[in-house]
Every structure is written in structure tokens, then in C-alpha cells.
N, CA, C and O of each residue as an XYZ file, in Angstrom:
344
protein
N       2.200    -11.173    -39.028
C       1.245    -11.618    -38.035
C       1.749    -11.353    -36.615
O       0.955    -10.975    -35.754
N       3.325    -11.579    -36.288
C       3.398    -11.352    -34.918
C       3.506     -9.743    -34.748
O       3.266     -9.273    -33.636
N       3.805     -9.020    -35.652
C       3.847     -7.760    -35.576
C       2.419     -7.395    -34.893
O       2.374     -6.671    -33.899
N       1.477     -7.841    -35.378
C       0.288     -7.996    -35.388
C      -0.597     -7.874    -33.459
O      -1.225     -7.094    -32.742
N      -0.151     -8.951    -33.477
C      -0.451     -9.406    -32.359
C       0.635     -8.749    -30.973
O       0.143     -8.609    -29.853
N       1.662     -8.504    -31.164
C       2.710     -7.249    -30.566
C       1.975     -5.885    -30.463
O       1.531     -5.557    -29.363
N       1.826     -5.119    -31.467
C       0.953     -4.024    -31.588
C      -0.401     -4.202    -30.603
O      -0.656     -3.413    -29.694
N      -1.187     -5.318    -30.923
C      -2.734     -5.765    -30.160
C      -1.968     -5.659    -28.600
O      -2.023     -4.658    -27.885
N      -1.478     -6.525    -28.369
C      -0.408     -6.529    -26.878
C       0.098     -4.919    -26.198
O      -0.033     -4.799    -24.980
N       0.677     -3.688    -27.012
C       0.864     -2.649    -26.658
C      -0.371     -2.127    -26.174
O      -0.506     -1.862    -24.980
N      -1.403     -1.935    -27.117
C      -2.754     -1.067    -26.871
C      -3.343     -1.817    -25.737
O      -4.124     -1.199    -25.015
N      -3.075     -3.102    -25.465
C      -3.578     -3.584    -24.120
C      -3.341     -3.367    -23.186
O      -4.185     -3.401    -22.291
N      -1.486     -2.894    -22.890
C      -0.736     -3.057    -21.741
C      -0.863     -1.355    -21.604
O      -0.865     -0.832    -20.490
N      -0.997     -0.345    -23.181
C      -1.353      1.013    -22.632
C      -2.932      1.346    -21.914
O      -3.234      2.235    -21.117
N      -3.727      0.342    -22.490
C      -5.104      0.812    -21.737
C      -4.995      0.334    -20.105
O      -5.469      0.783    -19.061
N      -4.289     -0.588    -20.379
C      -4.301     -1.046    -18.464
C      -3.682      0.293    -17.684
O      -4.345      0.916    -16.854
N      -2.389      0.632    -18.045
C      -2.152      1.630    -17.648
C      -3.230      2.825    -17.313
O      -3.641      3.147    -16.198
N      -3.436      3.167    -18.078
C      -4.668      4.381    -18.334
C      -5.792      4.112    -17.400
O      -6.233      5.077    -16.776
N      -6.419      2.719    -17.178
C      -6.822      2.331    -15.857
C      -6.295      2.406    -14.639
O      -6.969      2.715    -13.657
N      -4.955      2.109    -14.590
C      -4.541      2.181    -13.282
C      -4.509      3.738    -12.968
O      -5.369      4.074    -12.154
N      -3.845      4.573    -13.357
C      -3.409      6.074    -13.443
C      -5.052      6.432    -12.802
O      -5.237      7.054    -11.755
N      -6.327      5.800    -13.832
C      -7.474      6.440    -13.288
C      -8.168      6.239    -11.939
O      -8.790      7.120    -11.346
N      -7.987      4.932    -11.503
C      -7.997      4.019    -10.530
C      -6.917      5.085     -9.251
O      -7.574      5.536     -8.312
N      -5.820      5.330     -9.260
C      -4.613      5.711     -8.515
C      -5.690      7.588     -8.643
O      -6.189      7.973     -7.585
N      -5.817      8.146     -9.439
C      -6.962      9.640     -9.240
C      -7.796      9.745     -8.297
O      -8.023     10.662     -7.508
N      -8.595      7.930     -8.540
C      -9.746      8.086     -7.519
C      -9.769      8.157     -6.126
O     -10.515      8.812     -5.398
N      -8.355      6.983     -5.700
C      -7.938      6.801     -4.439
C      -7.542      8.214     -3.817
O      -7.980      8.554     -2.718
N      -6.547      9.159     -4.699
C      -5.973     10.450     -4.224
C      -7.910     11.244     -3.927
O      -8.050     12.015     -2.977
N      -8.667     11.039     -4.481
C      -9.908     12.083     -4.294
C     -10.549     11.534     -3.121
O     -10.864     12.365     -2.269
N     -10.828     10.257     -2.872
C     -11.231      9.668     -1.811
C     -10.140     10.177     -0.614
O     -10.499     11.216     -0.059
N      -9.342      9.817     -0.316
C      -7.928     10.513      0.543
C      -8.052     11.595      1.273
O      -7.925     11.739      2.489
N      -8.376     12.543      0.229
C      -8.787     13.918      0.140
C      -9.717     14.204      1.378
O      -9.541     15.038      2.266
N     -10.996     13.091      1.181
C     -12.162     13.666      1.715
C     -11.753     13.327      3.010
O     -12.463     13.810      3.893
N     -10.633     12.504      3.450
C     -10.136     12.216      4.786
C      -9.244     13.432      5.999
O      -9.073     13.341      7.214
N      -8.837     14.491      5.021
C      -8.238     15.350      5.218
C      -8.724     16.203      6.486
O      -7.990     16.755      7.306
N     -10.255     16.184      6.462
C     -10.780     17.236      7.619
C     -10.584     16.604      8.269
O      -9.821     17.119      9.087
N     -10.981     14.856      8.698
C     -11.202     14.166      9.678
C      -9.471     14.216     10.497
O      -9.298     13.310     11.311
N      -8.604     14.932     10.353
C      -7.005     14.381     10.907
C      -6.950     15.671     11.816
O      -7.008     16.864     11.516
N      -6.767     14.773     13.501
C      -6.582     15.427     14.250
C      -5.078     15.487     14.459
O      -4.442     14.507     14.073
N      -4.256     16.745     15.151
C      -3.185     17.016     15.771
C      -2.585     15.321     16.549
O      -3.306     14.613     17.251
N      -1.983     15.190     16.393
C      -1.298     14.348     17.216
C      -0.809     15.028     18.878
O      -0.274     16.128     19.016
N      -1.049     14.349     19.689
C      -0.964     14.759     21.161
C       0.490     14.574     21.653
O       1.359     14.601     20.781
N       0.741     14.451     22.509
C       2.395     14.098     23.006
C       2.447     12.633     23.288
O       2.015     11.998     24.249
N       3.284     12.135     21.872
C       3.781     11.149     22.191
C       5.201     10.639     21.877
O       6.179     11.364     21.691
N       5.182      9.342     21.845
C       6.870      8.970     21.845
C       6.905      8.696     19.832
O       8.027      8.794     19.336
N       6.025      8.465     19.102
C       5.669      8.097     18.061
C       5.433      9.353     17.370
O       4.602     10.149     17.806
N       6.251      9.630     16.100
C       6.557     10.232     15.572
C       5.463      9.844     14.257
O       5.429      8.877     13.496
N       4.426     11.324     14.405
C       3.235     10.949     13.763
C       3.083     12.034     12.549
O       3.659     12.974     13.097
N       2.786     12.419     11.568
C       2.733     13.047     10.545
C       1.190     14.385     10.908
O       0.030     13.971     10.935
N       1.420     15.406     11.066
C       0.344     16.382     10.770
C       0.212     16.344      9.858
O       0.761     15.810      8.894
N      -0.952     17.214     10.115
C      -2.089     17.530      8.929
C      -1.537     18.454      7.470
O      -1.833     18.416      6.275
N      -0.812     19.076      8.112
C      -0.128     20.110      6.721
C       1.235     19.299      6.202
O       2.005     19.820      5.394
N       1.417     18.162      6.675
C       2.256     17.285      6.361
C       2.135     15.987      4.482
O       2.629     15.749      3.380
N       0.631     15.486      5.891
C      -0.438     14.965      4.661
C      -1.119     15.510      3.330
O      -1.384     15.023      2.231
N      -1.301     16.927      4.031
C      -1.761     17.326      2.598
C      -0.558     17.867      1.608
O      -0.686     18.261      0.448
N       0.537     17.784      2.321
C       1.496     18.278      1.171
C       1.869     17.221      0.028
O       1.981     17.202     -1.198
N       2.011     16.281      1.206
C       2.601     14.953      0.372
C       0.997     14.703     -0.449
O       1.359     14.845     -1.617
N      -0.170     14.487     -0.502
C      -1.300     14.095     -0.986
C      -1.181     15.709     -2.713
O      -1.330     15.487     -3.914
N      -0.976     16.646     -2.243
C      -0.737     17.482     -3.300
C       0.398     17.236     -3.985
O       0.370     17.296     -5.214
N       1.816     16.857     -3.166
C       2.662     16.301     -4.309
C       2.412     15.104     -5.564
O       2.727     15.003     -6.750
N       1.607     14.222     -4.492
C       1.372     13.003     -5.077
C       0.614     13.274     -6.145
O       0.817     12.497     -7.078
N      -0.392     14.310     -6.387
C      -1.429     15.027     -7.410
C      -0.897     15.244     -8.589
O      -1.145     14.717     -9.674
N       0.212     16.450     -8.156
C       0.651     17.068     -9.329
C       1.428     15.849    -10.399
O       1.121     15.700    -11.582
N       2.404     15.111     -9.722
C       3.247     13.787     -9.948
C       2.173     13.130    -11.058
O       2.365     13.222    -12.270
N       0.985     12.436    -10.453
C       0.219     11.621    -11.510
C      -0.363     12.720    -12.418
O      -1.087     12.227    -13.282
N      -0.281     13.821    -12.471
C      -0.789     14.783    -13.340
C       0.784     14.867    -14.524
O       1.004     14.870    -15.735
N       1.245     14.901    -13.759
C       2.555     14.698    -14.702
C       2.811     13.935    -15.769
O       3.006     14.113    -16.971
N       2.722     12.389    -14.476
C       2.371     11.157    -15.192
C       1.792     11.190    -16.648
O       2.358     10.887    -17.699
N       0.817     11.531    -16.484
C      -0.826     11.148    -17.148
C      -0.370     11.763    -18.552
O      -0.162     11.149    -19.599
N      -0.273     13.081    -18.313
C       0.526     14.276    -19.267
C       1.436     13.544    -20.494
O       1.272     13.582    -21.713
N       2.634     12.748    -19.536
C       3.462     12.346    -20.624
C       2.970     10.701    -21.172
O       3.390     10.127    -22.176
N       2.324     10.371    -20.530
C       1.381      9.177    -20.920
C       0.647      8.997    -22.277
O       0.565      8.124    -23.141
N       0.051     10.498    -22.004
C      -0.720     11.058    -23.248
C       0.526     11.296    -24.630
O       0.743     10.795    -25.734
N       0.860     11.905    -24.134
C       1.971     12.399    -24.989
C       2.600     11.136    -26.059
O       2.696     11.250    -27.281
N       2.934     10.094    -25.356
C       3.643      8.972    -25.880
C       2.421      8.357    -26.453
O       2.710      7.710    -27.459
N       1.125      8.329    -26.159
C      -0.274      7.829    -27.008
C      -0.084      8.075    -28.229
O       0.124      7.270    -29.137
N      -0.177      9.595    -28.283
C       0.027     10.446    -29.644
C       1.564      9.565    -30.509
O       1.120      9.167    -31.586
N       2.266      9.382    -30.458
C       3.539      9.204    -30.811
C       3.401      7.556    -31.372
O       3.923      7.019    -32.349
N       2.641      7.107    -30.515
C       1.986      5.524    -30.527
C       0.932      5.340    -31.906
O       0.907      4.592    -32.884
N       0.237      6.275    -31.474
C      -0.983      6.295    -32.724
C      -0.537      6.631    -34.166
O      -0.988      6.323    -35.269
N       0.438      7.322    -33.787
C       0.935      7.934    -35.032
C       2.102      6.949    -36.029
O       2.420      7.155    -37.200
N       2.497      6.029    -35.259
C       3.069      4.847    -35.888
C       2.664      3.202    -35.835
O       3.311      2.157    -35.769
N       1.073      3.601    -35.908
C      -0.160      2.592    -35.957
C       0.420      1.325    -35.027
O       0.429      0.131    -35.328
N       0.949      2.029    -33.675
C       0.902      0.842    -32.956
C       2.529     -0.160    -32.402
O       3.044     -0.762    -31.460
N       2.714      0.248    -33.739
C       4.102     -0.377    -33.567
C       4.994      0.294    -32.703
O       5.316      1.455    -32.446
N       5.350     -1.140    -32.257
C       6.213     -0.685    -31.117
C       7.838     -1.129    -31.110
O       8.572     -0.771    -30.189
């Protein structure tokens, strides 16, 4: 029985995940659409991030949860395949 309820507990704590990861996609696509709106920074004393700055780090951040997601999946398979048990 507690095996039981352990297993029920994994598939819960992996679907949350799988939400967040999808949740954390949407924010990077929304982000995105912010990209045209970023003007040059002018002369100041404040050390401000350009535009080819943002989008690098916003494309790192991409590939990373693509990564993520990838081996996420991966360990699903591995999960399913030993009905759960963890």
C-alpha cells in the first residue's frame, strides 16, 4: 500500500514539473515578443544590458529548457517502464 501511494506521489510531483517547464516556455515566448520593444541604452553611469545581450541570454535560456524537457522525457520513459516505482 505505501508503495502504492509513493508511486501516486511520483506521477504527481512529475506532472507538476511538466507544468512548470510548460508554464517557464510560455514566459520565454511572451519575453520574446518584448524583444523589438528594447531600445539602446544612452550614456549612462548604469551599466545596462543591450539588445543582442538579451536575446542571447533569452536563446540560451531556450535551448537549456529544451534540454531540460528532453531529459525529463527521457527519465518518463524509464519511469513508465518500471510502473512508477521509484
Amino acid at each position: 500500500m505505501q508503495v502504492q501511494a509513493a508511486n501516486r506521489h511520483a506521477m504527481t510531483k512529475y506532472q507538476e514539473l511538466m507544468t512548470a517547464i510548460a508554464l517557464v516556455r510560455t514566459a520565454l515566448d511572451e519575453a520574446k515578443k518584448l524583444h523589438k520593444k528594447i531600445q539602446e541604452p544612452g550614456e549612462t553611469d548604469w551599466r545596462v544590458p543591450g539588445r543582442d545581450e538579451i536575446e542571447g541570454g533569452h536563446s540560451k535560456a531556450a535551448v537549456q529548457l529544451t534540454s531540460f524537457h528532453d531529459a525529463t522525457v527521457k527519465w518518463e520513459k524509464e519511469l513508465v517502464s518500471k510502473g512508477w516505482r521509484v
